[in-house]
C-alpha positions as CSV (number, residue, x, y, z in Angstrom):
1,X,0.0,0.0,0.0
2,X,1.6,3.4,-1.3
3,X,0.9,6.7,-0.4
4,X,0.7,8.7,-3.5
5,X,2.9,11.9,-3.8
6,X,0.0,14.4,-3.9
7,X,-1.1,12.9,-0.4
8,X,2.6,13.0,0.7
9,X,3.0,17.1,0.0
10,X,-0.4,17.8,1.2
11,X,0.4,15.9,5.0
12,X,4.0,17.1,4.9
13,X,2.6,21.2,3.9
14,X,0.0,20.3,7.0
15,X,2.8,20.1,9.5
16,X,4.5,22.7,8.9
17,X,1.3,25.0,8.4
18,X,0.4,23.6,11.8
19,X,4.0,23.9,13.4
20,X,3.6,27.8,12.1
21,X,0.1,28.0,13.5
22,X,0.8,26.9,16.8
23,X,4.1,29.1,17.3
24,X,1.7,32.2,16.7
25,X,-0.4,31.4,20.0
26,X,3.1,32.4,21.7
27,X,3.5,35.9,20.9
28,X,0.0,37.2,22.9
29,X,0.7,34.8,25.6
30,X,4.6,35.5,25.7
31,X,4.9,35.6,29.3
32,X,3.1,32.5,30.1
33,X,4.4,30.7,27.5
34,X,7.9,31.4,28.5
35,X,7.9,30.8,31.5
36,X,8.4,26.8,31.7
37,X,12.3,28.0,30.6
38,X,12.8,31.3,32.1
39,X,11.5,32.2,36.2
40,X,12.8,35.8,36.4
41,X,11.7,39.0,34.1
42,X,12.9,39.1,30.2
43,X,13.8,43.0,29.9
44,X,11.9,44.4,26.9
45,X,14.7,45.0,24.4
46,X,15.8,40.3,24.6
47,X,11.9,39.9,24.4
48,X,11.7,41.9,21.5
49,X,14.4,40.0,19.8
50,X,12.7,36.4,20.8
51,X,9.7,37.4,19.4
52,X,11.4,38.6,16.3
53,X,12.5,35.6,16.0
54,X,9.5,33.4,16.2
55,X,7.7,35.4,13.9
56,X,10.7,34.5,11.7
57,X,10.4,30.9,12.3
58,X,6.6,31.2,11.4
59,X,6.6,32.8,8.3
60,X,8.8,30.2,7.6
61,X,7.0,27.3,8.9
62,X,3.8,28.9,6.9
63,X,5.6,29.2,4.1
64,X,7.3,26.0,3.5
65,X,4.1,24.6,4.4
66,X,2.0,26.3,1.4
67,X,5.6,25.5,-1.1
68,X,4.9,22.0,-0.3
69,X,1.4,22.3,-1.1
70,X,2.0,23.4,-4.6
71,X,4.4,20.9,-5.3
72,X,1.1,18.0,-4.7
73,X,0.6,18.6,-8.6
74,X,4.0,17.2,-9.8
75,X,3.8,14.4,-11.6
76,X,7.4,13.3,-12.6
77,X,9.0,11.3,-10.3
78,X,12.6,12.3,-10.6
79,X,11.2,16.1,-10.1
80,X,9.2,14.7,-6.8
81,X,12.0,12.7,-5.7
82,X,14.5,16.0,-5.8
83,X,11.9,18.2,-4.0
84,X,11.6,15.2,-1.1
85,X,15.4,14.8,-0.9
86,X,15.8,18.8,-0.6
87,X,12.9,18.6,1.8
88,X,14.8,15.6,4.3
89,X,17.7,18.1,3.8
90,X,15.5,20.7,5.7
91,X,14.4,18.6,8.0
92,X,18.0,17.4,9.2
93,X,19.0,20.4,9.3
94,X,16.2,21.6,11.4
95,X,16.3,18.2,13.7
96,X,20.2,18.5,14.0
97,X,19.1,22.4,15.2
98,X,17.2,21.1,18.0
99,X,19.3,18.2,19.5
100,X,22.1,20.7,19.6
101,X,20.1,23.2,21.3
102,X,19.0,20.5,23.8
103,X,22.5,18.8,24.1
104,X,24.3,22.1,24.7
105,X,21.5,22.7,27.5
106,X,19.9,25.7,26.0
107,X,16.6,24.1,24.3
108,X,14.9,23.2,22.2
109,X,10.5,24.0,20.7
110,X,8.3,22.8,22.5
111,X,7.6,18.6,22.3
112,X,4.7,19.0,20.2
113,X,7.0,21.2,17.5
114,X,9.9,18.4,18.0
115,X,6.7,15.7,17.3
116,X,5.6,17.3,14.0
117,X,9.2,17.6,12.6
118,X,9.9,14.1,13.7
119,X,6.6,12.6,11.3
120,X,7.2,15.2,8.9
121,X,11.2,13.3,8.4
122,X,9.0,9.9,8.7
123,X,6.5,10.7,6.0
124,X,9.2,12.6,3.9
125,X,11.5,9.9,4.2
126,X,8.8,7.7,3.0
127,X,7.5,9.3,-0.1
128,X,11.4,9.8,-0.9
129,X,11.9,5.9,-0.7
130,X,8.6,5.4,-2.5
131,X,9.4,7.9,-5.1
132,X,9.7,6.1,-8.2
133,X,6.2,4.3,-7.3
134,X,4.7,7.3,-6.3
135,X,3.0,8.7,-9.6
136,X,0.0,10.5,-9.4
């Protein structure tokens, strides 16, 4: 049983839409949301800077997300199999990201994030091994 590649864009584009959504119900709750990692007051001018940031990371959650989307309508399996490889290229990047952040003791998302990345590599990783029965 094969997943075909349109269903492999369209779950991997989900994640990352949702990884994107679920960063923006930091930035109102910043405080709260901080505060599993940090006890004492952020001044102003550091919180400005991590919230910078995560509305960096999820334009580009968002944005990889609806990329992968479009790329459902390919049809050519050596084009899909490039676009999955540069996808698991992301990914490791973005996994080797995290375990460094963790390792060297300064953190990493939150488990849910780590999750979605995690089955994101899975399902890329699959359609990438799958490629050349993948079709449409």
């Amino acid at each position: 049983l094969s997943m075909k590649s349109r269903y492999i864009f369209i779950i991997i584009g989900t994640i990352h839409i949702l990884i994107g959504l679920s960063l923006i119900g930091m930035i109102p709750n910043f405080d709260e949301a901080i505060k599993t990692w940090i006890s004492s007051d952020i001044p102003e001018d550091v919180k400005g800077v991590i919230l910078g940031q995560t509305r960096v990371i999820i334009t580009h959650s968002i944005g990889t997300g609806i990329i992968l989307m479009y790329c459902r309508s390919l049809t050519n399996n050596k084009e899909i199999k490039r676009v999955l490889l540069g996808y698991l290229f992301l990914i490791a990047m973005i996994i080797t990201n995290i375990a460094y952040g963790i390792v060297i003791g300064s953190g990493g998302p939150p488990t849910p994030v780590i999750i979605l990345y995690a089955l994101g590599a899975l399902v890329g990783g699959y359609g990438f091994l799958r490629s050349s029965s993948l079709g449409q």
